[in-house]
C-alpha positions as CSV (number, residue, x, y, z in Angstrom):
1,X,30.2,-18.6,-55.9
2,X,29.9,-21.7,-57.9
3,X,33.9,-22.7,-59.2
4,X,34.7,-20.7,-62.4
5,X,34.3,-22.3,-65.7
6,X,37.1,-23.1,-68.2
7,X,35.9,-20.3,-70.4
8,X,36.1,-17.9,-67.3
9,X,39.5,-18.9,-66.3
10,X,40.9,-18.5,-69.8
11,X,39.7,-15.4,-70.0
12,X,40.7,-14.0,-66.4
13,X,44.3,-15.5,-67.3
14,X,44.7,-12.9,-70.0
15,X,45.3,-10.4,-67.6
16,X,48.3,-12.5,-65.9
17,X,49.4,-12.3,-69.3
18,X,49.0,-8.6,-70.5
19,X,49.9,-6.9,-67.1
20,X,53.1,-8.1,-67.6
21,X,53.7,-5.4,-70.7
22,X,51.5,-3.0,-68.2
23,X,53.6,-2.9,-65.3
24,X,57.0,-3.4,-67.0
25,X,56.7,-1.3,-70.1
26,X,54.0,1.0,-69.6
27,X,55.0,2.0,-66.1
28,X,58.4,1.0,-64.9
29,X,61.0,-0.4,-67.3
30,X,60.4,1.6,-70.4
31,X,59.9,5.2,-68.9
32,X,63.1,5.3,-67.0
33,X,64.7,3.7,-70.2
34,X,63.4,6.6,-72.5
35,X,63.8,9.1,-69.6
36,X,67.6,7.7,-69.6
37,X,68.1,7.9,-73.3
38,X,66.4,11.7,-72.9
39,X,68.4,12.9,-70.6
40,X,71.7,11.6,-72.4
41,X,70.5,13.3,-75.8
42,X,70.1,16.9,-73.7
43,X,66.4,16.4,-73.5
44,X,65.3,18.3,-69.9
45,X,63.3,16.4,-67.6
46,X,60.3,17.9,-67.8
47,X,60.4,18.1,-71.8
48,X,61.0,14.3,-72.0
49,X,58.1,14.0,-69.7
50,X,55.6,16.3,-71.7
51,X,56.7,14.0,-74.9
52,X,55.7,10.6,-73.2
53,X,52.8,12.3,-72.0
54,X,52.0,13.6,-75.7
55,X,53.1,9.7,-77.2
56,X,50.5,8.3,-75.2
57,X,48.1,10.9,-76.6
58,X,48.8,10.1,-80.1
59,X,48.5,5.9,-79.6
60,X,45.4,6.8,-78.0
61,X,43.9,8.8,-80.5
62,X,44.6,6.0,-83.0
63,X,42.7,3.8,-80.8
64,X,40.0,5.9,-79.9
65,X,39.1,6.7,-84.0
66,X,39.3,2.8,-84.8
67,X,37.6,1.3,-81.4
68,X,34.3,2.0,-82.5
69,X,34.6,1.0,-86.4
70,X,36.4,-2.3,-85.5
71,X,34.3,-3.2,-82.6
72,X,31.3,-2.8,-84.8
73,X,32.8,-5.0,-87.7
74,X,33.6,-7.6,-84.7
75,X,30.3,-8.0,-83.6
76,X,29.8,-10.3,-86.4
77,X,30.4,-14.5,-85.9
78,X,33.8,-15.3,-85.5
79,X,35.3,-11.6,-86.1
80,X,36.1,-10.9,-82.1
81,X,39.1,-13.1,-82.1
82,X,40.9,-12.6,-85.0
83,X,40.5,-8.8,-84.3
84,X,41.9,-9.6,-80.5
85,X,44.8,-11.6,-82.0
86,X,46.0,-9.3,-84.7
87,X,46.3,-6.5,-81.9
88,X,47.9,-8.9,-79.4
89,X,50.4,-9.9,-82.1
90,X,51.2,-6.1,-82.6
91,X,51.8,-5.4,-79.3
92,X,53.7,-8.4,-78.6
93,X,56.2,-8.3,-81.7
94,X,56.8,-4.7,-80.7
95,X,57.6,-4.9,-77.4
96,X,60.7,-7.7,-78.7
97,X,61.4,-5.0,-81.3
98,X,61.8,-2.1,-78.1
99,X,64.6,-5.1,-77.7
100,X,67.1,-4.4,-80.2
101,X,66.1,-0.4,-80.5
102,X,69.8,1.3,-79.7
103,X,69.3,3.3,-76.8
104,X,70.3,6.4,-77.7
105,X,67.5,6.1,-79.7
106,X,65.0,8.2,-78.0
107,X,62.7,9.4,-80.4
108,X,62.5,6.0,-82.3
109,X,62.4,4.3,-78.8
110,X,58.8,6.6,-78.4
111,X,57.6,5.7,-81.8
112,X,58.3,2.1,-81.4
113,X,56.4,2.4,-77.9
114,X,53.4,3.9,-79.8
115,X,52.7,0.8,-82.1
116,X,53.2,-1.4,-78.5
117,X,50.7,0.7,-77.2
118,X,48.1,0.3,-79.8
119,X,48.4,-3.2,-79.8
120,X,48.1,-3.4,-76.0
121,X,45.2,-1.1,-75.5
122,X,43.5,-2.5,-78.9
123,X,43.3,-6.2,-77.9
124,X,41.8,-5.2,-74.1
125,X,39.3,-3.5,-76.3
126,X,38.2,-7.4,-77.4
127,X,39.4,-8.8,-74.2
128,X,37.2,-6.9,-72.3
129,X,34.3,-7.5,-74.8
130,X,34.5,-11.0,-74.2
131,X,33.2,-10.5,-70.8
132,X,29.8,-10.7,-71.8
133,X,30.9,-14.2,-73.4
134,X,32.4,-16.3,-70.8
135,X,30.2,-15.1,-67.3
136,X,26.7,-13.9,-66.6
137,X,25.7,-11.0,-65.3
138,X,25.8,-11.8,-61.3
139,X,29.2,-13.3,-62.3
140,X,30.5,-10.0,-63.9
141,X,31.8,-8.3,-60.8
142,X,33.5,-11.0,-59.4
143,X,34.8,-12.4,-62.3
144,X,35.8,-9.0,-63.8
145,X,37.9,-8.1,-60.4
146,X,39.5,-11.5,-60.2
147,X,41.0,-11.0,-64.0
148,X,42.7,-7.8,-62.3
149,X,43.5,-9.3,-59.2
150,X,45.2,-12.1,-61.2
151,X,46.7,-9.5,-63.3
152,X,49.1,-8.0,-60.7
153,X,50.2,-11.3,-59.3
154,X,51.4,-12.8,-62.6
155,X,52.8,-9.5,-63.2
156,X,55.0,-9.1,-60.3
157,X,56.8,-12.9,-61.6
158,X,58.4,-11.2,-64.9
159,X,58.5,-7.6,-62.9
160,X,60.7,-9.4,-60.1
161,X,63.0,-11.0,-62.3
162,X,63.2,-8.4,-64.5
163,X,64.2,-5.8,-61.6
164,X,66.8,-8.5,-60.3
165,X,68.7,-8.4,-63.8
166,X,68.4,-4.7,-63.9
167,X,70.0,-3.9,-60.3
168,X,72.4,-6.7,-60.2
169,X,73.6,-5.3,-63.6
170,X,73.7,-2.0,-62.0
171,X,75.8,-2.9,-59.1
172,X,78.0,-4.9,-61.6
173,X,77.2,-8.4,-60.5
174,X,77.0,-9.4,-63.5
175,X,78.9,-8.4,-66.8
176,X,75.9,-6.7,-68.7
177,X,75.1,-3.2,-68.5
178,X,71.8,-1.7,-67.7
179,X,70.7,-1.0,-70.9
180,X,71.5,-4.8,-72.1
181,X,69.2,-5.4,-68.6
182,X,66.6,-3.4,-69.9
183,X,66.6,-5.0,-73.5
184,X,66.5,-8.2,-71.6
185,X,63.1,-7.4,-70.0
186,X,61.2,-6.1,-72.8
187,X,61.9,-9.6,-73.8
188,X,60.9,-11.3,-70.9
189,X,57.5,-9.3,-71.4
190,X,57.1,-9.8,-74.8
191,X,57.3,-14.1,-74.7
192,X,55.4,-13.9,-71.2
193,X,52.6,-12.4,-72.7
194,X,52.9,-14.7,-75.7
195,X,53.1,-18.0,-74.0
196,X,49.7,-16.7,-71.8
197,X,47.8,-15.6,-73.9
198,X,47.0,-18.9,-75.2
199,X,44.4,-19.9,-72.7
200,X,42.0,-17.2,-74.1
201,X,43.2,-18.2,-78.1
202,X,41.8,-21.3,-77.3
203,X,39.3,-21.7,-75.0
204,X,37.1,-18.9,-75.3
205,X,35.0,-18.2,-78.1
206,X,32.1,-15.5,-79.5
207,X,28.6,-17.1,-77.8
208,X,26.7,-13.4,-78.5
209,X,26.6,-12.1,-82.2
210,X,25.2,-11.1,-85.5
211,X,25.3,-13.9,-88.1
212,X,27.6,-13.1,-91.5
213,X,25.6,-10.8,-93.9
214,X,26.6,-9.5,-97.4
215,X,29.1,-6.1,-97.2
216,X,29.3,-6.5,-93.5
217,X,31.7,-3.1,-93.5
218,X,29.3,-0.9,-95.2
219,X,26.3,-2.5,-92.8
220,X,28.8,-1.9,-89.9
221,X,28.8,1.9,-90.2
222,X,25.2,1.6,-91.1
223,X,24.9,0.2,-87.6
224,X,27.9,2.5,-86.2
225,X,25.6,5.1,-87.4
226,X,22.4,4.3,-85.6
227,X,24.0,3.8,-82.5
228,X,25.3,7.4,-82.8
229,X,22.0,8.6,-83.3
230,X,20.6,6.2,-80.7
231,X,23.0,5.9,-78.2
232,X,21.9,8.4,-75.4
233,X,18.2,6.7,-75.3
234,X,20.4,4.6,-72.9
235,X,20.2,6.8,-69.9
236,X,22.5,5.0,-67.7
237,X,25.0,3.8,-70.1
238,X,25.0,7.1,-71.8
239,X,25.7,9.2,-68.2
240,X,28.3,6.0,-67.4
241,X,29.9,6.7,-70.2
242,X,30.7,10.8,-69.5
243,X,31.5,10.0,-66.1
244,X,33.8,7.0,-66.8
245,X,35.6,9.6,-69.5
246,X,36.8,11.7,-66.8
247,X,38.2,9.9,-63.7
248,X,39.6,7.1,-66.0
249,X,41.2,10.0,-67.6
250,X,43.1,10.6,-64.5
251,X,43.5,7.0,-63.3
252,X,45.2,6.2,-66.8
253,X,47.1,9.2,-67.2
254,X,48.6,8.2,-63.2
255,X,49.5,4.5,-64.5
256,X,51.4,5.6,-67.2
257,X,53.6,8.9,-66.3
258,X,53.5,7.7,-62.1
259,X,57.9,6.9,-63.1
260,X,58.3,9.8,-65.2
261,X,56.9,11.8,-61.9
262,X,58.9,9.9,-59.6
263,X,62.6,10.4,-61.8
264,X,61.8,14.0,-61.9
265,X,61.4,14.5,-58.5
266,X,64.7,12.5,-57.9
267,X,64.0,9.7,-56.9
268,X,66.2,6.5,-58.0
269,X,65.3,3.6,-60.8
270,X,66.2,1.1,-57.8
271,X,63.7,2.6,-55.2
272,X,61.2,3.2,-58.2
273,X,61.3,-0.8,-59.3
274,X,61.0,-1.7,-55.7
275,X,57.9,0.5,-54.8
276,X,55.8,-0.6,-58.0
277,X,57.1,-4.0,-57.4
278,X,54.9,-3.6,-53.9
279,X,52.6,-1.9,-55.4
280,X,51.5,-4.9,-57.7
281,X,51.5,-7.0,-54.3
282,X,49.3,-5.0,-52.4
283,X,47.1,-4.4,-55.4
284,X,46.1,-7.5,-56.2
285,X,44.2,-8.5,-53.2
286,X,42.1,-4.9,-53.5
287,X,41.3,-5.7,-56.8
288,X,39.8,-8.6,-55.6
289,X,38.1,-7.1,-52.8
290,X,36.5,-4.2,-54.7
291,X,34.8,-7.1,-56.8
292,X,33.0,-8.6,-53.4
293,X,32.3,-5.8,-51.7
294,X,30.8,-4.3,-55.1
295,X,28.9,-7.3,-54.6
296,X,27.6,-6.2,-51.3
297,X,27.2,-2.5,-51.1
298,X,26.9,-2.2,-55.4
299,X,29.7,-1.3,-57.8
300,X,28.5,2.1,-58.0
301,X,29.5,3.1,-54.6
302,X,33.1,1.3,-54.6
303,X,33.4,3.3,-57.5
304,X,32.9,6.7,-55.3
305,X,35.3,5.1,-53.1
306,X,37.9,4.3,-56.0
307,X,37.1,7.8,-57.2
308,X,37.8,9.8,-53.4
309,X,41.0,7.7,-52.9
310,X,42.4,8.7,-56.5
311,X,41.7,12.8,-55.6
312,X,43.5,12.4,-52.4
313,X,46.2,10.9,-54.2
314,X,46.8,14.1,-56.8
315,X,46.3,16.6,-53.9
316,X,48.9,14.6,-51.9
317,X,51.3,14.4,-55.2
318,X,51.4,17.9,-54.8
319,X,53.2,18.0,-51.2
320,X,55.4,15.0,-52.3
321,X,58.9,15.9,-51.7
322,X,60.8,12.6,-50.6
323,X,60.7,9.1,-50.9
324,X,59.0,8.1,-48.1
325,X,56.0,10.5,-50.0
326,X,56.5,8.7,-53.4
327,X,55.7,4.8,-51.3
328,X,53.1,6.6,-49.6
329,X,51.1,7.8,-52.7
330,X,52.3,4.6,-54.3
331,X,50.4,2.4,-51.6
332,X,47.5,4.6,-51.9
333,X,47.2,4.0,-55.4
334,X,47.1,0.1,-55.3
335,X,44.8,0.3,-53.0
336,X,42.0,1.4,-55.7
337,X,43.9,1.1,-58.9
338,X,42.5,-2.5,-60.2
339,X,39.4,-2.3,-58.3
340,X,38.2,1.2,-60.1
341,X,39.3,-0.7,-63.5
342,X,37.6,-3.9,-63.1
343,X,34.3,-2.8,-61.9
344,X,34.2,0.1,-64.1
345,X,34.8,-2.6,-66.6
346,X,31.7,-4.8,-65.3
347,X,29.4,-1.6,-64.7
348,X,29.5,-1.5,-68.6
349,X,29.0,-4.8,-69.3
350,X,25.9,-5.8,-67.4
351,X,24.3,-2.2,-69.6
352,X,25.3,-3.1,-73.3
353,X,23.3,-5.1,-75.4
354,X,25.2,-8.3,-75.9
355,X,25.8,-9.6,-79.2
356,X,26.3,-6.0,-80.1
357,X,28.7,-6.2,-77.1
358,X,31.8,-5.5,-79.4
359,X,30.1,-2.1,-80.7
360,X,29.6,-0.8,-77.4
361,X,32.8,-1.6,-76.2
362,X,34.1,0.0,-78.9
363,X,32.3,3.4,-77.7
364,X,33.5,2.2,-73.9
365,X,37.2,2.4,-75.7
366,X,36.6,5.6,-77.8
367,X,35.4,7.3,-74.5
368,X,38.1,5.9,-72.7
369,X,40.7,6.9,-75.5
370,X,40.2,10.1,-76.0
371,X,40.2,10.9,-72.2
372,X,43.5,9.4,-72.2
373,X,44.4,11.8,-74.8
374,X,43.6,14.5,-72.4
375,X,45.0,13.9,-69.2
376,X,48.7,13.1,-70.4
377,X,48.3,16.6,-72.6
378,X,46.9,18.4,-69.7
379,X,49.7,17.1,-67.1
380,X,52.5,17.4,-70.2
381,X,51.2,21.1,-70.7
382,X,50.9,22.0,-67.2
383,X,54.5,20.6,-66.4
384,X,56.3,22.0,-69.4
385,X,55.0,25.6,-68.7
386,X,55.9,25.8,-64.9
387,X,58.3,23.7,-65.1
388,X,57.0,21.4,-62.1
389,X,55.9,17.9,-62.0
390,X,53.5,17.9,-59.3
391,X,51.7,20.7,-60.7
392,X,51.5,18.6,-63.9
393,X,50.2,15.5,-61.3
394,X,48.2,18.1,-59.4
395,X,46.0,19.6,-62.4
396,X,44.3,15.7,-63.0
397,X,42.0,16.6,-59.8
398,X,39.5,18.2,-61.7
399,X,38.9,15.0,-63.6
400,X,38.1,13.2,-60.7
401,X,36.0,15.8,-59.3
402,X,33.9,15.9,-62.2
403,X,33.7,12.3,-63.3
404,X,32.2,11.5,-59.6
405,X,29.9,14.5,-60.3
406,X,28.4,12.7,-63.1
407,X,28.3,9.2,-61.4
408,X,25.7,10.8,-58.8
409,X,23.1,10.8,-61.8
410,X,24.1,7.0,-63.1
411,X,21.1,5.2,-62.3
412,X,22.2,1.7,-60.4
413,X,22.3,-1.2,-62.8
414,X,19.0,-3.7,-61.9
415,X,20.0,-7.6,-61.4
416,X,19.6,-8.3,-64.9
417,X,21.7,-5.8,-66.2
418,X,19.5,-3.8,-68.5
419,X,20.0,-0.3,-69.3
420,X,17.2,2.0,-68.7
421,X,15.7,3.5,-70.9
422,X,15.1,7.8,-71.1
């Protein structure tokens, strides 16, 4: 591997920027905030779950109608940035605004979170678009898996801190209470991911694209159109896609409701902060891992392996009773977390036409999306009507089972990273 370029390094360093918002807001910090304010307003614990899971529906339905109109509009010179930095601002500015939200808020607290959300998810929709920009396609894996490998070190330096206010404040070292603790991470988050994110703002640009025409919107969803119609002559990208809609279903729908699960089934903020703080250290070497040894045995079969590890870990879920259980599952998920991510992410990549690299991306979001709109309904349903977490936890399997089902027929990607054709 020759040393990565300036423009590679930018852009890998965006994810030591944005997995700062990922672990602390999406999966630690904020849920057993909300859950706290919940509970306090008489919500039950497994209501307050089913209404994260059924906020993170909504934010991703948002994204999943606009990813493939604006990453069809961004395929044009120069538009791929300024639509990554108007989502980046979004979710930045409301992650400071989760800040000052009173915390017996709990409903505005979820409709604030919707908005961070949105601009989280949007501006990985460029981010990840820009892949085909800064690397080639030998480069992808590697490059692709060091971005998440990166990601969950950086994040574990605002994640450590953060947890050190929060429990000292809880033990009353110092004079601030734990919501005042809280408010002071989701600020740490917000100017980590700010201060960043600058790399990528200004070192990496839009090489693949479609020079400026007259009415570029209206020619968008001409072109929006076409790919519709044309879309499944891709064989492999088109049976990528239905496979990766299924068991990223499931992998996203874990991320995000893994401390919701964990506070229902008892377990304590403290011991939760400290397992997904190790969580992020043992993840980040696997992530890089995945990306070599997809380099040696191909990224579709780590993905199988990504894929067997993730059903094992909602049949265990299940069973989980203590919190020896909870580290256990916890630890199996870090294993595979980034390293299904980042080469599913780099799978797509070498397929899609380049400088329409933003429009397919879009469709790689929209697919994405509205799988993430199913899984958090389908464990929020499934909890709320027996009334049990781990069935809620348990009912993802079938994702998994089916996505991997679909893989089988995804032909391999050749070295050049063409689709073929039907």
């Amino acid at each position: 591997m020759k040393p990565y370029s300036k423009e590679e390094k930018s852009w890998i360093f965006y994810d030591w920027a944005n997995s700062a918002y990922s672990i602390i807001i999406t999966t630690a910090v904020f849920p057993l905030y909300y859950k706290a304010a919940a509970t306090n307003a008489g919500v039950s614990l497994s209501h307050s779950t089913a209404y994260l899971g059924y906020t993170v529906a909504i934010a991703t339905f948002i994204l999943a109608i606009l990813g493939p109109i604006l990453g069809t509009i961004a395929d044009y010179q120069n538009f791929k940035k300024k639509f990554f930095a108007f989502f980046f601002a979004l979710g930045v500015v409301g992650t400071a605004i989760l800040a000052i939200i009173p915390s017996n808020q709990w409903l505005l607290l979820l409709i604030c979170y919707t908005f961070t959300t949105i601009g989280s998810t949007g501006s990985n929709v460029f981010y990840d678009a820009f892949l085909v920009d800064v690397t080639t396609v030998k480069r992808m894996n590697v490059v692709s898996a060091q971005g998440y490998s990166l990601g969950y070190i950086g994040s574990t330096i605002p994640f450590m801190i953060s947890i050190a206010i929060i429990i000292l404040s809880q033990n009353k070292v110092w004079a601030i209470s734990t919501t005042t603790a809280s408010s002071i991470a989701f600020l740490i988050t917000a100017l980590w991911w700010g201060l960043f994110t600058i790399p990528i703002l200004k070192n990496v640009h839009q090489h693949h694209y479609i020079k400026p025409e007259a009415n570029p919107i209206r020619n968008s969803f001409k072109r929006l159109s076409k790919t519709l119609k044309e879309i499944r002559k891709y064989r492999a990208l088109f049976l990528f896609l239905l496979a990766y809609f299924f068991y990223i279903d499931g992998v996203g729908t874990i991320i995000s409701m893994s401390t919701a699960y964990g506070t229902d089934l008892g377990i304590s903020s403290t011991d939760l902060l400290i397992i997904l703080f190790v969580t992020q250290i043992i993840a980040a070497p696997f992530a890089f891992l995945y990306g070599k040894l997809a380099d040696r045995f191909s990224g579709k079969k780590m993905l199988y392996v990504g894929i067997i590890i993730y059903i094992m870990v909602c049949i265990y879920a299940y069973f989980l009773k203590t919190t020896l259980d909870f580290w256990i599952l916890a630890i199996l998920v870090a294993t595979s977390q980034g390293g299904i991510q980042a080469l599913s992410r780099s799978y797509f990549a070498k397929l899609v036409p380049k400088k329409n690299s933003n429009e397919f991306f879009g469709f790689y979001n929209i697919f994405g999306k509205f799988a993430s709109i199913m899984g958090p309904l389908l464990l929020g349903a499934t909890a709320q009507i027996t009334g049990k977490s781990n069935m809620g936890v348990f009912s993802l399997v079938i994702l998994f089972i089916i996505g991997i089902v679909i893989l089988v027929f995804v032909p391999e990607t050749k070295e050049d990273g063409k689709a073929e054709m039907v």
